[in-house]
N, C-alpha and C positions, 0 to 999 in steps of 0.2 A: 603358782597354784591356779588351778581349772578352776572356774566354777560350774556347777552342774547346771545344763540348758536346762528348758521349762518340761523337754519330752524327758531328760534324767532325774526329774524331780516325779512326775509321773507314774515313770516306772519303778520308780522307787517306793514311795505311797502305798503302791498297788500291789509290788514284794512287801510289804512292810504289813497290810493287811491280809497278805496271805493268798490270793485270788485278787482274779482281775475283775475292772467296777461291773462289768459284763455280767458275770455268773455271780456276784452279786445280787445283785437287779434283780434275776429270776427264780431267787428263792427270799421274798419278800414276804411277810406275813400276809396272808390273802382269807377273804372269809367262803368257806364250802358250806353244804347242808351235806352233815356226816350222820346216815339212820334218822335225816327228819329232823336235824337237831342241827343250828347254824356252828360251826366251831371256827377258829383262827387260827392259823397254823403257816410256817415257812416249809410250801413243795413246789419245788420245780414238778416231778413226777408221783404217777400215783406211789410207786415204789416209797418215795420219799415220806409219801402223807400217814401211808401205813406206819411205816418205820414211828413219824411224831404221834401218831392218836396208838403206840405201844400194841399194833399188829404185826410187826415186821417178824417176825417167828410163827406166828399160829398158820395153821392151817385153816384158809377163808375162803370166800369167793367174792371176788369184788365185780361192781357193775359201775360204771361212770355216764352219768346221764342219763340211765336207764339202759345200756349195750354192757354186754358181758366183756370181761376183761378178765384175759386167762393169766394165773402167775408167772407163763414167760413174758409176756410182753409189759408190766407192770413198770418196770423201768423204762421205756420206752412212749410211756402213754404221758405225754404233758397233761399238766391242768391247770386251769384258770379259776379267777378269782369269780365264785358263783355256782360253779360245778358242784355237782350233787353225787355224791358218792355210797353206795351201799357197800354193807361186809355186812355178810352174812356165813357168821360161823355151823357147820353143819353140827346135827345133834341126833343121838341115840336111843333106839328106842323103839317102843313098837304100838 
């Protein structure tokens, strides 16, 4: 009988958890100012952050840092721990 090296124990762990400790890592609970308001939340991407604060469906406009962020690139746009995010749902009316 084998027994499993230290790098088959590893990767094993790391199947066992589902993802590797990597992507992991970058979706850690991190704290934003979301509308002025600090919140805590696990995002790699804005995409992400939307999806957790229950926007990942409406139709918004989001800005990161105060620069517009258009919904194709939402996935695309990382964020870190401190980032200041607007959504701003548009409204009707006259």
């Amino acid at each position: 009988m084998r027994f499993p090296s230290r790098c088959d124990r590893t990767a094993t762990a790391r199947h066992r958890l589902g993802e590797p400790v990597e992507r992991r890592a970058e979706k850690q609970a991190r704290v934003f100012i979301v509308n002025g308001e600090p919140r805590a939340i696990e995002a790699a991407n804005l995409a992400d952050a939307l999806q957790k604060l229950d926007y990942a469906d409406a139709v918004v406009a989001t800005a990161l840092n105060g620069e517009f962020v258009p919904a194709r690139k939402r996935e695309t746009t990382p964020v870190k721990d401190g980032d200041r995010i607007e959504i701003v749902a548009p409204r009707q009316g006259g």
